[in-house]
C-alpha positions as CSV (number, residue, x, y, z in Angstrom):
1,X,14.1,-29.9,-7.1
2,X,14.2,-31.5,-3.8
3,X,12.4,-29.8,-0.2
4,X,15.4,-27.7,0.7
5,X,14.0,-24.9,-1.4
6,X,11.3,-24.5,1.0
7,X,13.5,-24.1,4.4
8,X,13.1,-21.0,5.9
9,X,16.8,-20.1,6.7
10,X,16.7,-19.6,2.6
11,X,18.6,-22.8,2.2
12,X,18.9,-24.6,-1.5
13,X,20.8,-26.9,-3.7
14,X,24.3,-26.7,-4.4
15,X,25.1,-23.9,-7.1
16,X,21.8,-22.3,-6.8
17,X,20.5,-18.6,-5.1
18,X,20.3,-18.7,-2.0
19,X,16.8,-16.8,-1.5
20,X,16.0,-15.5,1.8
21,X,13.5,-17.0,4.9
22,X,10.4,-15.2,5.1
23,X,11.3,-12.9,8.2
24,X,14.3,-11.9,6.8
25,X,11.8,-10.0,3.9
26,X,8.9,-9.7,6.7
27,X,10.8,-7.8,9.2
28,X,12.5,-4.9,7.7
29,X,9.1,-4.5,5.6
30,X,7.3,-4.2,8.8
31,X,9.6,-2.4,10.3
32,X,9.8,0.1,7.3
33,X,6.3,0.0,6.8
34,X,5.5,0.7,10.6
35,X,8.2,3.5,10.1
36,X,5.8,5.4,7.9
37,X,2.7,4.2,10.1
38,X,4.1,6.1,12.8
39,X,4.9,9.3,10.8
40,X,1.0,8.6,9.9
41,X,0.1,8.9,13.3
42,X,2.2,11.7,14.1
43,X,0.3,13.3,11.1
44,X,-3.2,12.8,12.4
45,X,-2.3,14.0,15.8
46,X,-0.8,17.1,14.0
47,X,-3.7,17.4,12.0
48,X,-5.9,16.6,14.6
49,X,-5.1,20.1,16.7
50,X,-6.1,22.1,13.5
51,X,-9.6,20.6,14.3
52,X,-12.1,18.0,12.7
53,X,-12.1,20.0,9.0
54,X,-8.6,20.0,8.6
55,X,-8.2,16.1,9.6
56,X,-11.1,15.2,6.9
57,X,-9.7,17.1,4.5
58,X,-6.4,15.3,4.7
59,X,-8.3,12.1,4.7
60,X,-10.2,13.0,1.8
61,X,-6.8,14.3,-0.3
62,X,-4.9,11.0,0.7
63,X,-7.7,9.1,-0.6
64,X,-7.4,10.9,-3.7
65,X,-4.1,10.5,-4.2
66,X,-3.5,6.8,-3.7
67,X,-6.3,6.4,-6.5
68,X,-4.1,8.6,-8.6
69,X,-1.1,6.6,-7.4
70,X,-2.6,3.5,-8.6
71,X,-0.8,3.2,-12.2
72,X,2.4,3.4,-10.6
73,X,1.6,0.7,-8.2
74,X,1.1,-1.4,-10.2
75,X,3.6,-0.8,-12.5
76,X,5.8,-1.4,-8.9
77,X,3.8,-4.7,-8.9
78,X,4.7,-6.0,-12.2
79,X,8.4,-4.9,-10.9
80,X,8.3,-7.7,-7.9
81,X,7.1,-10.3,-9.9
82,X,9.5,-10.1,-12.5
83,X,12.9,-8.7,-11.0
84,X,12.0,-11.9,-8.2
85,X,11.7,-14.7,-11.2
86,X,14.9,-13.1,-12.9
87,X,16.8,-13.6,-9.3
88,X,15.9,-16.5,-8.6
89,X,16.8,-17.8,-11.9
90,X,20.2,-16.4,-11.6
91,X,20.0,-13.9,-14.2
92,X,20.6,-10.6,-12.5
93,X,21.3,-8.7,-16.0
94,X,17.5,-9.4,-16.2
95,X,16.8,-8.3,-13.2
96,X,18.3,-4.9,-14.0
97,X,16.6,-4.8,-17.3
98,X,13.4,-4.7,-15.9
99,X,14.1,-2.4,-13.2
100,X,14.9,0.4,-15.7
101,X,11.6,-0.3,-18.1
102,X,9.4,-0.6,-15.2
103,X,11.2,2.8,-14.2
104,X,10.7,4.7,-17.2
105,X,7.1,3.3,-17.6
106,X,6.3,4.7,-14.0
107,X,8.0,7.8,-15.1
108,X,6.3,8.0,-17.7
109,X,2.6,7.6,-16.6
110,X,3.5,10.0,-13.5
111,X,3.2,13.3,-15.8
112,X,-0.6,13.0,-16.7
113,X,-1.4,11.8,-12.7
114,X,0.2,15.0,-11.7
115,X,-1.1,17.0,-14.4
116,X,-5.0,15.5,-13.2
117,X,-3.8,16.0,-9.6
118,X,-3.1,19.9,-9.9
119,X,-5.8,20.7,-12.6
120,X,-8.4,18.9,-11.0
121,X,-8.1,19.2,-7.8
122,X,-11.3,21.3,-6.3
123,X,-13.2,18.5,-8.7
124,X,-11.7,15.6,-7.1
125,X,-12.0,17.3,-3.5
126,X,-15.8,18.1,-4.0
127,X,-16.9,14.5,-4.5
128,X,-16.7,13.8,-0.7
129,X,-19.5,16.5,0.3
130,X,-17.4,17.6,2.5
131,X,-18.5,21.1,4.2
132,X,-17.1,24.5,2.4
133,X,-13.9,24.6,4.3
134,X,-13.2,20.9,4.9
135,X,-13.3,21.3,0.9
136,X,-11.2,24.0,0.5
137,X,-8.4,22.4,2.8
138,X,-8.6,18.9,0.9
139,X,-8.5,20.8,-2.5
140,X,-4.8,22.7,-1.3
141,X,-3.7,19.2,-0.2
142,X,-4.7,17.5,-3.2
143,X,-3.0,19.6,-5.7
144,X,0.4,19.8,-3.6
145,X,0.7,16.5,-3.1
146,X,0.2,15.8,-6.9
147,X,3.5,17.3,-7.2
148,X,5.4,14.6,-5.9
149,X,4.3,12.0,-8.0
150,X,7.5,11.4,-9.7
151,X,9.6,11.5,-6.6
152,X,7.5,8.9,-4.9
153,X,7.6,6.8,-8.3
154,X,11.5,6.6,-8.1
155,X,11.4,5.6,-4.7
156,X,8.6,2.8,-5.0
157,X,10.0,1.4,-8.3
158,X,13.3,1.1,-6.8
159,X,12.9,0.0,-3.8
160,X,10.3,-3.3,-5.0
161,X,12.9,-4.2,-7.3
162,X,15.3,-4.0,-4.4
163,X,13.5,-6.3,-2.3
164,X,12.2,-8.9,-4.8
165,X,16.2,-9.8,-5.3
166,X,15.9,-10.2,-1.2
167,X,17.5,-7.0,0.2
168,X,14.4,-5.2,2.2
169,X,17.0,-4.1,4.6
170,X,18.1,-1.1,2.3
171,X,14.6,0.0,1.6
172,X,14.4,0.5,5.3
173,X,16.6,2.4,5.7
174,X,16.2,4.8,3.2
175,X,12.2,4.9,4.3
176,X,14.0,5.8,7.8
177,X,15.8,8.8,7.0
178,X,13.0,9.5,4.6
179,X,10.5,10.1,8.1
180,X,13.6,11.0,9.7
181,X,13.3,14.4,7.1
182,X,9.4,14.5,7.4
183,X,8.1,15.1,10.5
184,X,10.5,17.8,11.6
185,X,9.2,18.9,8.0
186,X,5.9,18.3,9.2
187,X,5.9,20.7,12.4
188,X,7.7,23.3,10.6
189,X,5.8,23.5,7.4
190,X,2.2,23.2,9.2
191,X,2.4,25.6,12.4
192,X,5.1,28.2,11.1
193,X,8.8,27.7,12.9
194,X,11.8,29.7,11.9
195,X,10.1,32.8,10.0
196,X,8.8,30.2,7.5
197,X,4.5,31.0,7.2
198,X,2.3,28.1,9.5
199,X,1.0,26.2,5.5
200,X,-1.7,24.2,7.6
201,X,-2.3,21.4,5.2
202,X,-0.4,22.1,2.7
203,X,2.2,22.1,4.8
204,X,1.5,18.2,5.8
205,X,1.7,17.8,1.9
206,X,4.8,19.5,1.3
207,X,6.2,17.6,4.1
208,X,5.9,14.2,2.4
209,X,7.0,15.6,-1.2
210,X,9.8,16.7,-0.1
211,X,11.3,14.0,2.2
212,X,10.1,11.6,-0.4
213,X,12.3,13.5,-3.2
214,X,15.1,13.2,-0.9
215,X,14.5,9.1,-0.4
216,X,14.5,8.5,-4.5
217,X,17.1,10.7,-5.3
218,X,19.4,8.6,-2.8
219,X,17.7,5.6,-4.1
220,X,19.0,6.6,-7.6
221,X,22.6,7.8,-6.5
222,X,23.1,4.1,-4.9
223,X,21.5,2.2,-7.6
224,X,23.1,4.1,-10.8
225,X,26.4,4.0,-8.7
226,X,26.7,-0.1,-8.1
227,X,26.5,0.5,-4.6
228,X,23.3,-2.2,-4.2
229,X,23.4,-6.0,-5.6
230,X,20.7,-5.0,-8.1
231,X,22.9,-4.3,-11.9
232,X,21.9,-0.6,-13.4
233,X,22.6,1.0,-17.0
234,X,22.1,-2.8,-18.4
235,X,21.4,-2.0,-22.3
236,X,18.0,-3.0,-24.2
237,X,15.7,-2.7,-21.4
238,X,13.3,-1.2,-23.3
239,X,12.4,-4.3,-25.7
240,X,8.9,-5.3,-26.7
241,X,8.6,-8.5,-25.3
242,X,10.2,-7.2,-21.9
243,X,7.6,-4.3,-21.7
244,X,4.5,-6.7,-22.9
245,X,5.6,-8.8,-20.1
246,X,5.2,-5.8,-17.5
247,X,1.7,-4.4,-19.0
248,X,0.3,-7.8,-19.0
249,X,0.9,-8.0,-15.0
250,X,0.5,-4.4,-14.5
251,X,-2.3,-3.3,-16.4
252,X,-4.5,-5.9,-14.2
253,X,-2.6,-5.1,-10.9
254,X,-3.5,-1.1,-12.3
255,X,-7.4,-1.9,-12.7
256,X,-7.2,-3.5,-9.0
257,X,-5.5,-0.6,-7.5
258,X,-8.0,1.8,-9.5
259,X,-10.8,-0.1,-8.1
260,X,-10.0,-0.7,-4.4
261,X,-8.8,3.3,-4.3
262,X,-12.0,4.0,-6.2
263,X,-14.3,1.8,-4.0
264,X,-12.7,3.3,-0.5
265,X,-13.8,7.0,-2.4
266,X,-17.1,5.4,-3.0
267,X,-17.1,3.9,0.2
268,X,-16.0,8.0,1.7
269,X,-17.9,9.6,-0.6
270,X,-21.6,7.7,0.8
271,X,-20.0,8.8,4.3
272,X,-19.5,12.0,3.9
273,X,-22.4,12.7,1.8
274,X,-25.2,11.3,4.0
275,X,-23.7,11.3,7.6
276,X,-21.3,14.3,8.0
277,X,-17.9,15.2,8.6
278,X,-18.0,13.5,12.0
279,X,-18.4,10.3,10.7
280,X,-16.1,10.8,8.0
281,X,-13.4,12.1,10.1
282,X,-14.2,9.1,12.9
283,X,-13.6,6.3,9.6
284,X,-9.8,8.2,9.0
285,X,-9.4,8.1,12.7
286,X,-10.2,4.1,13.2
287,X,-8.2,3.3,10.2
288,X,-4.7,5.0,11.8
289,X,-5.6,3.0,14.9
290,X,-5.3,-0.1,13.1
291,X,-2.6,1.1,11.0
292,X,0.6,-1.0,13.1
293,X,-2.1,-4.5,12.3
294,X,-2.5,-3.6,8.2
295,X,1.7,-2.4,8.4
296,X,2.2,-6.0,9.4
297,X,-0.1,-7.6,6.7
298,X,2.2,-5.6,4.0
299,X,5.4,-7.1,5.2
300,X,3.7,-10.2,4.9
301,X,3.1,-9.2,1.8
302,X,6.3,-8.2,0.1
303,X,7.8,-11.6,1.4
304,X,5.0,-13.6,0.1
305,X,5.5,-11.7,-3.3
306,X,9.4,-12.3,-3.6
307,X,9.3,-16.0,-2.0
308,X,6.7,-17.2,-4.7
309,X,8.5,-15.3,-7.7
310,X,11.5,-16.9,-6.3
311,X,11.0,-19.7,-6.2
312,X,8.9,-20.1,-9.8
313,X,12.1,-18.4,-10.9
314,X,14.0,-21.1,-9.9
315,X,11.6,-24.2,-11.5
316,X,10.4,-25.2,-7.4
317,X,6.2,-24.1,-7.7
318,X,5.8,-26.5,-4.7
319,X,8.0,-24.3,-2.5
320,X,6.4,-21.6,-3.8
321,X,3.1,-22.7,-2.6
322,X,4.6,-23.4,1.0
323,X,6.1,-19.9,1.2
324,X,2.6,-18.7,0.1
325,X,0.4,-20.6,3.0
326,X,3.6,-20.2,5.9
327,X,3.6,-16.2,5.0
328,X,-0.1,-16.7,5.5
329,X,0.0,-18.3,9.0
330,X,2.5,-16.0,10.4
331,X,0.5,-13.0,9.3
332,X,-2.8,-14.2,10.5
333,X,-1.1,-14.9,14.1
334,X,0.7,-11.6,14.3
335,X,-2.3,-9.5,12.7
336,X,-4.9,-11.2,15.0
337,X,-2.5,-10.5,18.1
338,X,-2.1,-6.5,16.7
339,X,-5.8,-6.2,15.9
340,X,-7.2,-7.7,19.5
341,X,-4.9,-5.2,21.6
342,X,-5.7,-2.2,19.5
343,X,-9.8,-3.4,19.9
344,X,-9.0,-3.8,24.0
345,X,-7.4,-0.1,24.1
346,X,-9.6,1.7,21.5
347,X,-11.1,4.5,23.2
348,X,-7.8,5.8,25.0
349,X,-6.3,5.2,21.4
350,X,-8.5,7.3,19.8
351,X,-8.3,9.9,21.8
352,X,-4.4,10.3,20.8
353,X,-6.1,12.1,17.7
354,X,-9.4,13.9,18.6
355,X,-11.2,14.6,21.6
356,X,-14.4,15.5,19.8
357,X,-17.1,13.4,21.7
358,X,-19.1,12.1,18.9
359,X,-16.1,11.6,16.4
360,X,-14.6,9.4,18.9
361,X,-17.8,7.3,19.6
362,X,-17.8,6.8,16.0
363,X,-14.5,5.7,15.8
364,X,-14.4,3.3,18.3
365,X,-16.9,1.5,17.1
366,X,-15.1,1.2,13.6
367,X,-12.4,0.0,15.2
368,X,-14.1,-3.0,16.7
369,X,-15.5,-3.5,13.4
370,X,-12.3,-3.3,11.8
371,X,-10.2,-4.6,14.1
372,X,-12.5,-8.5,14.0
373,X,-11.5,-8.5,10.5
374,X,-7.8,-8.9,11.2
375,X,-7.4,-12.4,10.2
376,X,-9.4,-12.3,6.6
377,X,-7.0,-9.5,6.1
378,X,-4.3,-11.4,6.8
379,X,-5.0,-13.7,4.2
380,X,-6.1,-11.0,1.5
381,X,-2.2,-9.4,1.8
382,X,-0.2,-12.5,2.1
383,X,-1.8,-15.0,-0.2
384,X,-2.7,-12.5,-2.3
385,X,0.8,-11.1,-2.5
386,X,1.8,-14.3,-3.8
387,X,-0.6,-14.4,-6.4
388,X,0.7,-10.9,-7.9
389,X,4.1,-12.1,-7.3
390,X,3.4,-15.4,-9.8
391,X,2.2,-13.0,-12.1
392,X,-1.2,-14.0,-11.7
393,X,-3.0,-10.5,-11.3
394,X,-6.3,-10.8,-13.0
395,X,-8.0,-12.8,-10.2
396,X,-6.9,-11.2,-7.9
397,X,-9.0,-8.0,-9.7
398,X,-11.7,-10.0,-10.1
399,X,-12.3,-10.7,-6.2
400,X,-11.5,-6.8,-5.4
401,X,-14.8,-6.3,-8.0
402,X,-16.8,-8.2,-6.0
403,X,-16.3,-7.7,-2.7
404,X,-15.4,-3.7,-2.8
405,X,-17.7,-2.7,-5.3
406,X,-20.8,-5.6,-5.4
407,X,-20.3,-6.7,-1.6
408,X,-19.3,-3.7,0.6
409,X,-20.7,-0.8,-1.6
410,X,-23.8,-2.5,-2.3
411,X,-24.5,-2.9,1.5
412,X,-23.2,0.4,2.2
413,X,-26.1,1.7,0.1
414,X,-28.7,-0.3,1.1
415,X,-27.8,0.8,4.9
416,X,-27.9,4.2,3.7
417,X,-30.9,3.8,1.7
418,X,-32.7,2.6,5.2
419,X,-31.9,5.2,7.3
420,X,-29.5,3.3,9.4
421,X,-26.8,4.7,11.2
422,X,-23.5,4.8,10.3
423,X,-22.4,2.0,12.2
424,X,-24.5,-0.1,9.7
425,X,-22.5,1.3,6.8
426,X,-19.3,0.9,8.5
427,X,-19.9,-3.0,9.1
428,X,-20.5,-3.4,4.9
429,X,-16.6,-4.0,5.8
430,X,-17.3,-7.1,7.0
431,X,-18.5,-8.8,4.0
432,X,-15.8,-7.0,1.8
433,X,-13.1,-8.8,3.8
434,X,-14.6,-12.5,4.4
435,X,-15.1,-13.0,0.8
436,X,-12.1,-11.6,-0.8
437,X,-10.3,-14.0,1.7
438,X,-12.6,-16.9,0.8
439,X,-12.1,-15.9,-2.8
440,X,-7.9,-15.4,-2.7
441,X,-7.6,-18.9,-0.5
442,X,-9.6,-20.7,-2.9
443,X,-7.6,-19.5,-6.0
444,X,-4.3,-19.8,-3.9
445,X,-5.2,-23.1,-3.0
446,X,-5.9,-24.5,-7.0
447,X,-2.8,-23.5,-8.0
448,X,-3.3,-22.2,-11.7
449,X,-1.1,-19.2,-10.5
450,X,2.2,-21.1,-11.1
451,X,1.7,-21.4,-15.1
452,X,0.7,-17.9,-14.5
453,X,3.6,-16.3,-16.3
454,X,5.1,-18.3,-19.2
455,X,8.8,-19.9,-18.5
């Protein structure tokens, strides 16, 4: 394989894929990614007028539903590394093949999350300590948004596959008329507008489920259709080796996902537990402030995940390492830039979702926290979304272990065990990020990723 694999315009040898440049993924990533941000923000401001209880009981229900969500994440995972090797291989059959097992596995695993979800959710809603009715309000949203599960497992399933075989430009805009359908949802359902009842939170919750059942069921009518590049209704998807294949990248990429939504709940639960719902309303706050930065690092993501799996998929591992490091760079430039103007403007941005005095003090001081962390972030999405997208997911596991759970959890206690403040808690951040990144840029760096999954 000669260097032209590795030029960004997507350019490669005669008779081979041409596999797109890194902003071609990037951008409509972003851009769909910063489309939900914004609904996000929207939310919290929505939220934010129903006062501090409501806003951390929808932080503590979206906690609790990405860590049920993170089965099917992975599964979407397993997805982009395999539909991306199958493209760039020129075998698109494959690439169809896969997409309907990883379907019907998500599918499949979405009944017992739901089930959980509904059953459980006063249980799950309790663990935060939050007061009686910040608890009540997280329970409602909890088990209402643990009746979308299968709607948002169409949509994610379909549209990874989409963008591992390069289009990311349908995804967004699908994810566009999806927030195009929410947020007039969102005003209706939670204050009450044409006779319907004001649903307070479960109103935000119903909001998403509903515009995100709309999104997959489009998704579905143009993929079973042929209206996408991406083959459907390709027979003998469901074969062993096929489905090994996907649970030996998933079930890894699943225990990751379990653990980082686990160690934020952790992370929440010593929050709310031992410094109030001030504090734990000020952490959700910060985070939305930030959101745009992290929405960037995911588009970095995606396109470090398809680029690497494209380009293993087509016999070139030493483009795929150049994909991986220049996804890298342009993520740590673009994150750094995001971060540093959201750290300069904190206070006036906080303010966009509570006015509480305290709360806000709080939260700008996590976002300076969080916001200096903006380049070993960068490197966490984008080099490690080229790991997951060689199929290597187990070390990328191991280094969420240790810096979520040992690193970041471990001085969260001891802060907590001293009687600092919560600022000192907050900052266990700090090592969480700067040796995950140390840890992902080492691996990346070694290369054993690209033997990661068997020609």
């Amino acid at each position: 394989m000669t260097d032209t694999h590795d030029r960004q315009d997507g350019a490669v040898d005669a008779g081979a894929t041409r596999r797109p440049g890194i902003w071609h993924l990037a951008l409509p990533s972003i851009l769909g990614n910063l489309s939900f941000t914004l609904v996000g923000l929207v939310q919290t401001r929505v939220v934010g007028e129903l006062g501090t209880e409501a806003l951390a009981a929808v932080g503590a229900g979206q906690r609790i539903f990405f860590l049920m969500q993170a089965v099917m994440m992975a599964v979407s995972i397993g997805t982009t590394a395999l539909v991306a090797r199958a493209w760039g291989a020129n075998d698109r059959a494959e690439a169809g093949r896969v997409t309907s097992a990883s379907l019907v596995l998500a599918c499949g695993v979405a009944l017992p999350i739901t089930l959980v979800g509904f059953g459980f959710a006063g249980q799950l809603a309790g663990a935060f300590g939050l007061e009686d009715e910040a608890w009540h309000l997280a329970e409602d949203n909890i088990r209402w948004l643990s009746v979308f599960n299968f709607s948002i497992a169409v949509t994610a399933i379909i549209s990874a596959a989409m963008r591992a075989t390069g289009d990311a430009w349908t995804p967004l805009w699908v994810a566009g008329g999806i927030n195009l359908v929410n947020i007039p949802l969102l005003y209706v359902l939670t204050f009450g507008h044409f006779g319907l009842p004001a649903l307070g939170v479960i109103g935000v919750a119903l909001a998403s489920g509903l515009s995100f059942t709309l999104g997959g069921a489009f998704l579905l009518w143009l993929w079973l259709g042929g209206r996408i590049a991406l083959p459907a209704g390709v027979s003998g998807a469901l074969v062993r080796e096929r489905m090994r294949r996907l649970f030996d990248i998933g079930y890894p990429a699943a225990m990751e996902q379990f653990v980082i939504q686990a160690g934020f709940m952790g992370f929440l639960v010593i929050i709310g537990n031992f410094y109030g719902t001030e504090a734990f309303a000020a952490y959700n706050v910060g985070v939305n402030v930030l959101l745009v930065a992290i929405t960037i690092g995911l588009g970095f993501s995606v396109a470090s995940s398809t680029l690497v799996g494209q380009h293993l998929g087509a016999g070139d591992p030493p483009g795929a390492a150049r994909a991986g490091w220049r996804c890298m760079i342009y993520a740590v430039i673009a994150m750094v830039a995001i971060g540093a103007l959201s750290m300069a403007y904190a206070e006036p941005l906080v303010h966009v979702f509570i006015d509480e005095e305290r709360t806000v003090e709080l939260a700008v001081h996590f976002v300076y926290l969080l916001g200096a962390m903006m380049p070993f972030m960068a490197v966490d999405w984008a080099l490690g979304g080229g790991l997951r997208g060689a199929g290597d997911t187990r070390f990328p596991l191991v280094a969420t272990i240790i810096a979520l759970i040992f690193v970041r959890l471990g001085l969260a206690a001891v802060a907590t065990a001293l009687a600092l403040p919560v600022e000192w808690v907050y900052a266990a951040l700090v090592g969480d990020y700067i040796t995950k990144a140390a840890m992902l840029g080492w691996r990346f760096y070694r290369g054993r990723w690209k033997k990661a999954i068997p020609a």
